[in-house]
N, C-alpha and C positions, 0 to 999 in steps of 0.2 A: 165454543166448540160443543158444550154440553151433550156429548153423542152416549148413548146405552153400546157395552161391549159385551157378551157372552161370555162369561170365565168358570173356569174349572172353582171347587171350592177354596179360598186360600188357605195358606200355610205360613206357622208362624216362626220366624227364624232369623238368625242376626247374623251380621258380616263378619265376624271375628270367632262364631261358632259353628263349620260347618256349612256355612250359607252355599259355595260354589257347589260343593254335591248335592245338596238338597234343592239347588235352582237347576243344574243338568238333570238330576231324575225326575225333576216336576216338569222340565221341556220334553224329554223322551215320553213321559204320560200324554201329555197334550198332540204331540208329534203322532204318537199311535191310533189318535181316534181319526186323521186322517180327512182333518177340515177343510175344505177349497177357500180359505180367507185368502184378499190380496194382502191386504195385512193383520199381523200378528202383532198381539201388545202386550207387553207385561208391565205388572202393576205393582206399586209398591205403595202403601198405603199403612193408618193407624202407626203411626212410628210412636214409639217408646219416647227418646228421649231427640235422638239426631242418628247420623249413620253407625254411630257404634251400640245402638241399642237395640233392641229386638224389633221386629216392624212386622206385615203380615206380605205376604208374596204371593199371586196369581199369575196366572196366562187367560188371556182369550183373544176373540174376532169378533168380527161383523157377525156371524152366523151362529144360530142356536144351534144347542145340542144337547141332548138328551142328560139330566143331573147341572145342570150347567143353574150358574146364577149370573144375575148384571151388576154394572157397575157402568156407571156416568161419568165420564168425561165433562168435566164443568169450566165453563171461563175462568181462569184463572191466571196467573202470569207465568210466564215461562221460559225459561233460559234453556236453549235448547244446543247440544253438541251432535255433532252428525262424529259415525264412525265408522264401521264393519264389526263382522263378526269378529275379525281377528284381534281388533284392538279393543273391545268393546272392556274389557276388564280393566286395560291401561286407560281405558277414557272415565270411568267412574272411579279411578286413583285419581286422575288430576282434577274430576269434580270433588272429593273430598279434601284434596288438600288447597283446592281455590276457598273453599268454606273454611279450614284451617288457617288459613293468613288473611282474613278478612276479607276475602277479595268476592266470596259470593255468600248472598246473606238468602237460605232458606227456609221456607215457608214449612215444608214437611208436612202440606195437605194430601197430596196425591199428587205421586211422579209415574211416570210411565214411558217406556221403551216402545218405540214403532218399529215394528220389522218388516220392510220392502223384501220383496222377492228376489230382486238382485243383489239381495246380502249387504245393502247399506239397511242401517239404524239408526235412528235419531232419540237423542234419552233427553224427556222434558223434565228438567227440575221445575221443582211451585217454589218462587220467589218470593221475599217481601215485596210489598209496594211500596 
């Protein structure tokens, strides 16, 4: 894949502290500048320890924009859940508790969220090989 994406600068924050506000007001930031991307990504990257530790969180696209920095998409392995917007919180519950019973073993290089226009999402975890 190794593609370059344009992203806001990240932010650092954990699932169990705060993360759903501070992941809605960092999409309303992004939402405001008003990018014509066909898709939208958001990034999870430098994890701490696994999903209960702190990790750093971004958004971008395809397109530059003024303060913006990149980030590389890289071949990596990836297990991928399709879902919506509406399920998108209950689908990274059942991605951590597949990782909780042994059932998904990850890597915690760089995950990242595809956002289609039509309100489907696709969330790529980095798997072991």
């Amino acid at each position: 894949m190794n593609k370059k994406k344009y992203v806001l600068p990240s932010i650092r924050i954990n699932n169990f502290k705060g993360a759903p506000i501070k992941i809605r007001e960092y999409w309303e930031k992004y939402l405001s500048l008003n990018l014509k991307n066909a898709i939208t990504y958001a990034f999870y990257f430098n994890y701490e320890s696994n999903y209960k530790g702190d990790y750093d969180f971004t958004i971008g696209g395809e397109n530059y924009f003024s303060d913006s920095n990149s980030i590389f998409i890289n071949k990596d392995d990836y297990k991928i859940f399709k879902c919506n917007l509406s399920t998108i919180i209950d689908t990274w519950k059942i991605i951590w508790n597949l990782e909780d019973i042994g059932e998904l073993q990850r890597s915690y290089n760089l995950d990242f969220e595809k956002h289609h226009n039509d309100g489907t999402v696709e969330i790529h975890i980095s798997i072991q090989r």
